[in-house]
C-alpha positions in Angstrom: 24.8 -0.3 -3.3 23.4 2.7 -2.1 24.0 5.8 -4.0 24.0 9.7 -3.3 21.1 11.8 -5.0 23.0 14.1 -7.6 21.5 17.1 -9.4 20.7 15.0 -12.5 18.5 12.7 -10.2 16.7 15.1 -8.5 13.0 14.5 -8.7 10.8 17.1 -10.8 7.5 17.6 -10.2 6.6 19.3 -12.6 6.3 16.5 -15.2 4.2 13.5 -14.7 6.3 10.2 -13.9 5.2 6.7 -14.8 6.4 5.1 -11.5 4.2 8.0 -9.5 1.4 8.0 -11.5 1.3 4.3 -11.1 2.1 4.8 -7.6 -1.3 6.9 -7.5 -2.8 4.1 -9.1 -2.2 1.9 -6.6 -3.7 4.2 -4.2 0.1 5.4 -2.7 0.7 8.9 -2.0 4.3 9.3 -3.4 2.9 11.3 -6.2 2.7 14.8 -7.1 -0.6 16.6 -8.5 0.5 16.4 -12.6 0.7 12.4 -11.8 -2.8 12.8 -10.2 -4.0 14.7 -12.9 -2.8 12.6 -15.2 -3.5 9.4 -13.8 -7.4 10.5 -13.5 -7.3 11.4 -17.3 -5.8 8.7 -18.4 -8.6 6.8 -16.5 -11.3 8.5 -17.9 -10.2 7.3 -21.2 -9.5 4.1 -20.1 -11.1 3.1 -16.9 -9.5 -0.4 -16.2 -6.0 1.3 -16.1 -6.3 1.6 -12.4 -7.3 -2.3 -12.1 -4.4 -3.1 -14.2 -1.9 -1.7 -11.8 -3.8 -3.5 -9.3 -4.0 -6.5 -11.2 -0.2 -6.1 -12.0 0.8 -6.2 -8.5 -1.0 -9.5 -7.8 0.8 -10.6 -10.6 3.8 -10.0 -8.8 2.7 -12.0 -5.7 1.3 -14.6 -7.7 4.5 -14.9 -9.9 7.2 -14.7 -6.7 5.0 -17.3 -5.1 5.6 -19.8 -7.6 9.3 -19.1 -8.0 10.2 -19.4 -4.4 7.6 -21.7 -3.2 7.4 -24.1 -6.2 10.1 -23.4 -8.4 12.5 -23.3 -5.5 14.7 -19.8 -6.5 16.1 -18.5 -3.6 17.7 -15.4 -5.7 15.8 -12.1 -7.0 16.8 -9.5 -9.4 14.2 -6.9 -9.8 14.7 -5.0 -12.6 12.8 -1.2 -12.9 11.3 -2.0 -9.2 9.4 1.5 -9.0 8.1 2.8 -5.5 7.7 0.4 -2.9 4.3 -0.6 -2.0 2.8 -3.7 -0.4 3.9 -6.8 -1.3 6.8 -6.2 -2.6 9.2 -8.5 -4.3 11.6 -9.3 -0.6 8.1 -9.8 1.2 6.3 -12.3 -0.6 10.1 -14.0 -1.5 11.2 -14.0 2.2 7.6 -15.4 3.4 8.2 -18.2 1.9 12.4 -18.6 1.6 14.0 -16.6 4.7 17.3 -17.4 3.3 15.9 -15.4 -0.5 18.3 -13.0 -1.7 16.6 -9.8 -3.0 18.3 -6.9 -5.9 16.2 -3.9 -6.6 17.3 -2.2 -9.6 16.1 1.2 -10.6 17.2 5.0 -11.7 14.1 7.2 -10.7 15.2 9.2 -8.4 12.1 8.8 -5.9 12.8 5.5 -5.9 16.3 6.2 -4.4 15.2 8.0 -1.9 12.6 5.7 -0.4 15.1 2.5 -1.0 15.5 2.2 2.4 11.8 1.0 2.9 13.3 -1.6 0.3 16.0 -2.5 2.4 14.2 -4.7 5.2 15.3 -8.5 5.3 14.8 -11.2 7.5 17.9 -12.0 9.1 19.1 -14.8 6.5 18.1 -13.1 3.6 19.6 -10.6 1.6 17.7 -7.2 0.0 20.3 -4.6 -1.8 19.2 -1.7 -4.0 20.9 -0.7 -7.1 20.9 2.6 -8.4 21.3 1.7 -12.1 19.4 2.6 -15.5 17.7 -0.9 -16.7 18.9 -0.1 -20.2 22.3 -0.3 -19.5 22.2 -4.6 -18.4 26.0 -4.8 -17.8 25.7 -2.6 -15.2 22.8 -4.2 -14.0 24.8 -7.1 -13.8 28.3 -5.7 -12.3 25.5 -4.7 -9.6 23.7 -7.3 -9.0 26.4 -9.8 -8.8 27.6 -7.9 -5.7 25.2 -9.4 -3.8 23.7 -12.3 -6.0 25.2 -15.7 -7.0 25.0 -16.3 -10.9 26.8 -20.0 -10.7 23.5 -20.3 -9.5 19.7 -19.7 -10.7 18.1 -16.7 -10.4 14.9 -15.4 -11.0 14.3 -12.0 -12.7 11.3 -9.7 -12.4 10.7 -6.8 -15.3 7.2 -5.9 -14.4 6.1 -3.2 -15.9 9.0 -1.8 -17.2 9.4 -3.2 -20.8 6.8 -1.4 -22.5 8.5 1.8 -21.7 11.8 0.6 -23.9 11.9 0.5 -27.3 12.4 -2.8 -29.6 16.4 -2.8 -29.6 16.2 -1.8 -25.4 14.3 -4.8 -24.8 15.9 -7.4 -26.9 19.5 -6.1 -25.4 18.6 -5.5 -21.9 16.8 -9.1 -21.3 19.3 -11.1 -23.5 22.2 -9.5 -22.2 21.0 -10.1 -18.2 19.4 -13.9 -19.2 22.5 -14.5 -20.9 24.5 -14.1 -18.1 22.0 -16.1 -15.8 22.6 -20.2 -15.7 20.3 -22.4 -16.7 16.9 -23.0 -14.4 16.9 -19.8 -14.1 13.6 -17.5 -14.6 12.1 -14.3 -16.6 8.7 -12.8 -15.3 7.5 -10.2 -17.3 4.6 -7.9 -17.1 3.7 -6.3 -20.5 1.2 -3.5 -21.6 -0.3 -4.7 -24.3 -3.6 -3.5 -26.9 -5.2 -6.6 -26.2 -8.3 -6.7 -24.2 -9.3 -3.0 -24.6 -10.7 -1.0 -27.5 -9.3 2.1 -29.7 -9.2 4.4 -26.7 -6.2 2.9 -25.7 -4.9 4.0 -28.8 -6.4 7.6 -27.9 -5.1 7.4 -24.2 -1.5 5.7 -25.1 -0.8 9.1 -27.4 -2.3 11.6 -24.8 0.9 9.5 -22.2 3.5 10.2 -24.8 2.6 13.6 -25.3 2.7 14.2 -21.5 5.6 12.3 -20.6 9.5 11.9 -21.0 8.7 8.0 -20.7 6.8 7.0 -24.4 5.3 4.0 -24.0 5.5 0.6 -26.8 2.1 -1.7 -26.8 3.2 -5.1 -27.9 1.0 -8.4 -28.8 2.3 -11.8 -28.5 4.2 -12.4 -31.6 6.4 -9.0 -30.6 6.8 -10.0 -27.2 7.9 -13.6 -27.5 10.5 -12.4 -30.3 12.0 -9.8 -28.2 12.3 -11.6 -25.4 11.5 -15.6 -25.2 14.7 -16.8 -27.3 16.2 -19.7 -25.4 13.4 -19.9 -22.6 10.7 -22.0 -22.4 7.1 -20.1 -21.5 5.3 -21.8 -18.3 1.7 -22.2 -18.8 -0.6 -20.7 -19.5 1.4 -18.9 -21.4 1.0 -15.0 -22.6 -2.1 -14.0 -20.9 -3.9 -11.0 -19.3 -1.7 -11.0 -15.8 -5.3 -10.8 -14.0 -5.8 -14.1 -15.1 -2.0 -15.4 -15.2 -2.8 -18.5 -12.6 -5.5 -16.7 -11.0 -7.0 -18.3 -7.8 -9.2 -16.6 -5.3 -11.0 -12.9 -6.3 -8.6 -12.6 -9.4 -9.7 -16.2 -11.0 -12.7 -14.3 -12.8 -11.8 -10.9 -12.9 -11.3 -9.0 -15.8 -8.5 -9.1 -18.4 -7.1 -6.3 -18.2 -4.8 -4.9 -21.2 -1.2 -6.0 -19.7 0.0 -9.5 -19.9 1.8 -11.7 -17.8 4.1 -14.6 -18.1 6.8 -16.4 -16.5 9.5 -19.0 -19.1 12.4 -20.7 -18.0 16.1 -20.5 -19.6 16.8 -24.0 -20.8 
């Protein structure tokens, strides 16, 4: 499922990226110095942006953990995976499930290039990379089911990654890819959201669009469960901050931070 690099996927870095600057975030160094740049400015308007890609990640962890160790999936599709980094989704999956099969899914061409640090399984598992645009789910799927099993349940990551679609991306891409999925199967989904930050994120979210070639869409609750939640049943607690998204540990009082997190079920 690898793919070549093509002159329309060549990386520019001239023009800040979402994936790097959240990269830089994260305190990575795949990142150029407009991400930096940008990164530190948007901080400066908005200081808990760095602790929400933080918080994000442990989201991640927390959110694989219950799906491999508790729910009991044993197959991942990661949709709009972004630059490896610690913990990613085949790590914390594997840990617990050896046998865990693992799709990446992603179009930045960065990403491509460091897939092979994706690529790392233990030897009963399964991690594959797909070089695919998350808005177009069908090829997601025609991927993914190269390596993946969709008689049975899988669970499907999109952390991150919604709030950069708009209304009609979102409802299309996750109904078309849960449609497809049998029931027991899983949706986790980490959201930006205007919640639990003030009108500088209004400030700070229009200084991103006018920087970017990746606008990004704010949503609350209401907006989030109708684009997304039809047919699954959300998991307590719920739509919350994913700091506190079954926080244990150093995360069980840290801040909200203004992305949420949730995990529902197809019924």
């Amino acid at each position: 499922m690898m793919a070549a690099v093509t002159d329309n996927d060549r990386v520019d870095p001239t023009v800040p990226h979402n994936a790097r600057v959240w990269n830089y975030w994260l305190g990575g160094k795949d990142n150029y110095a407009v991400d930096r740049e940008l990164g530190d400015r948007m901080a400066e308007m908005v200081p808990v942006f760095p602790q929400m890609a933080r918080a994000s990640r442990a989201f991640l962890r927390r959110a694989v953990t219950y799906l491999a160790a508790e729910a009991g999936i044993r197959q991942f599709l990661d949709v709009g995976t972004g630059l490896p980094s610690s913990g990613n989704t085949h790590e914390v999956a594997q840990d617990i499930a050896p046998d865990a099969r693992i799709v990446y899914v992603d179009n930045d061409p960065l990403v491509l290039a460091h897939a092979r640090a994706l690529l790392t399984s233990t030897p009963e598992g399964v991690t594959q990379y797909a070089h695919v645009d998350a808005r177009d789910p069908e090829k997601v799927l025609e991927a993914a089911a190269q390596t993946l099993d969709f008689g049975r349940p899988v669970a499907v990551t999109m952390l991150s990654v919604l709030h950069f679609f708009s209304d009609e991306e979102v409802r299309r891409t996750v109904g078309t890819i849960m449609d497809a999925l049998p029931s027991g199967s899983y949706l986790a989904v980490a959201h930006g959201t205007y919640e639990y930050s003030d009108n500088t994120s209004t400030a700070a979210l229009e200084h991103w669009n006018a920087s970017t070639t990746t606008p990004g869409y704010p949503r609350d609750r209401a907006a989030v469960t109708a684009l997304m939640l039809d047919g699954l049943d959300l998991l307590d607690p719920g739509i919350v901050s994913c700091a506190r998204w079954r926080a244990e540990g150093v995360w069980k009082d840290a801040p909200e931070v203004p992305q949420y997190g949730l995990v529902a079920r197809k019924l």
